[in-house]
N, C-alpha and C positions, 0 to 999 in steps of 0.2 A: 504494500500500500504506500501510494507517496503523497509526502504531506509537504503542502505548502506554509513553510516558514516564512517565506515571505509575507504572505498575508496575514501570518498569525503577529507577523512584528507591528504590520502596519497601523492591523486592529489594536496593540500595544501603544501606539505610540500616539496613537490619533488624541488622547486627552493630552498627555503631555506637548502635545504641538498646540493645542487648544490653550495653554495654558503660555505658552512663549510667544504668544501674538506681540509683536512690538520686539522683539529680539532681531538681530540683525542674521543674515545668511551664514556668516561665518562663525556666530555664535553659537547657532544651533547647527550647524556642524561639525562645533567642540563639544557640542552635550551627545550628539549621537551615538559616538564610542563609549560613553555612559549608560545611556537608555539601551543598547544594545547591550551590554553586561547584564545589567539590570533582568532583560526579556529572557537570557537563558538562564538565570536563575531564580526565575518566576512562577511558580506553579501554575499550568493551563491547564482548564476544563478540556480543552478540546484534542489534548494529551492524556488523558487519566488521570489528571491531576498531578501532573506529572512537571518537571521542569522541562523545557527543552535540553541542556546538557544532560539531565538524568536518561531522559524517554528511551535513546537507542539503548541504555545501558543495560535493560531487561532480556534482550535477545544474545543469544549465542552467535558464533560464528558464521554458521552456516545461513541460517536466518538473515541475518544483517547482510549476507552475500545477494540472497536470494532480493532485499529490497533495494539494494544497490544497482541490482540488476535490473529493476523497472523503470529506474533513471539511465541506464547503461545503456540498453538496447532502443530507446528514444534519442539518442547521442544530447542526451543532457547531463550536466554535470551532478555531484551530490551536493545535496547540502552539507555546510560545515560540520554540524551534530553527528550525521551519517560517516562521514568521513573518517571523526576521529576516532569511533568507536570503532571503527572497521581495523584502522591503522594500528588500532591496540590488541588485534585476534593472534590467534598464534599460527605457527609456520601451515597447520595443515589447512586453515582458512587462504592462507597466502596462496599457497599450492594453486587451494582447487581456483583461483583467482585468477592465477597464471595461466588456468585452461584455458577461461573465457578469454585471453588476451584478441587472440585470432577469430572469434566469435565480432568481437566488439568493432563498434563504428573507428573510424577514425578519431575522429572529434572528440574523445575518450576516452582513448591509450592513452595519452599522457597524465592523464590523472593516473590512471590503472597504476602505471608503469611508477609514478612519486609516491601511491600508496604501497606497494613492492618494496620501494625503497627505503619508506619508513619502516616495515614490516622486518626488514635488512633479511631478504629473500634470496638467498646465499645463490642460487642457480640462476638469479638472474647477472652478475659480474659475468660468466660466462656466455649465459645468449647471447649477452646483449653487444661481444665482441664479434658473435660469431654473425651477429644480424649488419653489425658495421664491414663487415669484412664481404659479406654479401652482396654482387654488382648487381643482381635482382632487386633487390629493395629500396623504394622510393626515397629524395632525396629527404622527402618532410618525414616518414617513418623513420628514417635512419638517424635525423636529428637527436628524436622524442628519447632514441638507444640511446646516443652521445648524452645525454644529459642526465639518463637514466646509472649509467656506469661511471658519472662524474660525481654519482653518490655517494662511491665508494672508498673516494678521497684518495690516498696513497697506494692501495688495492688497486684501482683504473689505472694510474700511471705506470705502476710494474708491467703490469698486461700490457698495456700501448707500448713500454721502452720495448719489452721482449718481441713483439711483435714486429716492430718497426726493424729489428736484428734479421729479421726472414723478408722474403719477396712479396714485398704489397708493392698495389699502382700506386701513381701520384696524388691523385684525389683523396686514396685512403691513406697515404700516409701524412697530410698533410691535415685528418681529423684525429690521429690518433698523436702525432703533434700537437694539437689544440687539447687533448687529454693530459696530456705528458707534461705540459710548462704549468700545470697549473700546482704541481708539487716539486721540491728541488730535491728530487732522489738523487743518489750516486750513477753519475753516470749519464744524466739527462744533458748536460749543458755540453757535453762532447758532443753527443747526438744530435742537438739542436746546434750547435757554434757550425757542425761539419754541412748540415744539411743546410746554414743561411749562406757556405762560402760556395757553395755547386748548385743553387738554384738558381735557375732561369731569371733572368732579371726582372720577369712580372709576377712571380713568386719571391723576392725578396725583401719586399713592403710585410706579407705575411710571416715568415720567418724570422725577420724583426722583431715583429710583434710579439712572438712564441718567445723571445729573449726575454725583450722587456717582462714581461708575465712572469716567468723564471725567478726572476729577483737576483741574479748572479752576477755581481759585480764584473765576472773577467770579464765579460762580453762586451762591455766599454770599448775598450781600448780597438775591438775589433770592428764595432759600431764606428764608431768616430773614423777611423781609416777609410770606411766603404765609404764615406759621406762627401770623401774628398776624389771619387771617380765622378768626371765629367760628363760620364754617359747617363747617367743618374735622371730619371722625368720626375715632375715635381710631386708627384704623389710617394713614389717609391725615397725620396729623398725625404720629405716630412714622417713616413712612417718609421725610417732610422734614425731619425732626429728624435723623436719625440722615446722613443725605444732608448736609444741613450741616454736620454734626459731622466725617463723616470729609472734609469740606472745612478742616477745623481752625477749625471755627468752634463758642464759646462760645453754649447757647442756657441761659439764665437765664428763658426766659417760662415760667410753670408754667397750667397747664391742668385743667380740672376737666371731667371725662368720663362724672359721674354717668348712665346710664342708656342712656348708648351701650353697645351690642349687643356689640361685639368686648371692650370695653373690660372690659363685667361679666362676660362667658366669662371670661377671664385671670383677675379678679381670683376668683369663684369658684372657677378651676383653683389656686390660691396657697394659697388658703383648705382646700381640700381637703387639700394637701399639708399642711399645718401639722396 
């Protein structure tokens, strides 16, 4: 059965909004994260008497899957109450969860997939390498995995360094890079320092970036040198600028980018503005 929360706040809130006639907009949208505490710890009639926070907390697992499921396959999302209570079930909830992955809409999985992750649904760090590694899989499903296995914090990075040791394309290696800088393992800044000095030069704005993220001082010194190659366009040259910079490093070389393409959009879009 699904129940509209939303309507039960509205009905909630409608004296209290009765009551702040004369309050300004921004006023009453510093009381709202109030009034909203307030509604889930409120006993409703049209709950069992029940609070909203408490209400899912009656059902079991399986239960709370099954009414998950009646927002699931409408590709609507859950309510927050539904959520948490789901996120709190144990692995064999998570499991049978993981069935419905491939059942469910698009519009969806990504909840699924952040509930999995709170659940810390141990099989999923593996699928979800094996769904990135996958040239079948669409580019939006394959995000929803990247950010799914970004869960895992330090866990996703080992997987991505070892991976990126064997034979992936360039497209995959270059999200399994965007996994990898977001922790400073051993061994990651050689990986990433080798892969910014041998990319194409409209992959090195990207690669940059994978640095700066890192947090790894050497890469400075390495940053700063490519800044002084000529052949540089002015997007790929702000992206190792700003890459060295947030390495705390001072860049004093100035640049003249007369006639470069990105360079005269910007300065046109300034010019407009003024």
């Amino acid at each position: 059965m699904k129940i509209d929360f939303e309507q039960l706040y509205r009905a909630f809130i409608q004296p209290r909004l009765a009551q702040a006639q004369g309050l300004k907009d921004e006023e009453i949208e510093a009381l709202s994260d109030q009034w909203y505490e307030e509604f889930n710890h409120t006993p409703n009639t049209q709950l069992g008497g029940l609070t909203p926070c408490e209400y899912y907390t009656q059902f079991d697992g399986p239960t709370l899957l099954e009414l998950a499921w009646d927002y699931w396959e409408e590709g609507e999302e859950l309510p927050g109450q539904l959520a948490r209570a789901l996120a709190q079930q144990d692995q064999d909830t998570a499991q049978a969860m993981f069935r419905l992955l491939e059942r469910a809409l698009p519009s969806v999985r990504g909840e699924m997939l952040e509930l999995l992750c709170q659940m810390q649904y141990p099989p999923l760090l593996e699928v979800g390498f094996t769904k990135i590694l996958e040239q079948t899989v669409e580019d939006e499903e394959k995000q929803l995995w990247v950010e799914a296995v970004q869960q895992f914090g330090a866990k996703a990075a080992e997987k991505a360094l070892a991976l990126m040791n064997t034979q992936v394309d360039e497209e995959t290696e270059q999200i399994l890079a965007d996994i990898l800088c977001q922790w400073p393992l051993e061994g990651a800044f050689e990986r990433l320092s080798a892969l910014f000095c041998q990319a194409n030069p409209e992959h090195k704005a990207f690669y940059a970036s994978c640095l700066g993220k890192l947090g790894d001082e050497r890469a400075v010194e390495m940053l700063t040198k490519q800044l002084k190659d000529p052949k540089l366009d002015y997007y790929t040259y702000c992206a190792i600028r700003d890459a060295a910079e947030e390495l705390g490093a001072w860049v004093e070389l100035d640049r003249e980018f007369a006639g470069d393409k990105d360079y005269e959009a910007i300065k046109m879009a300034m010019m407009e503005e003024e």
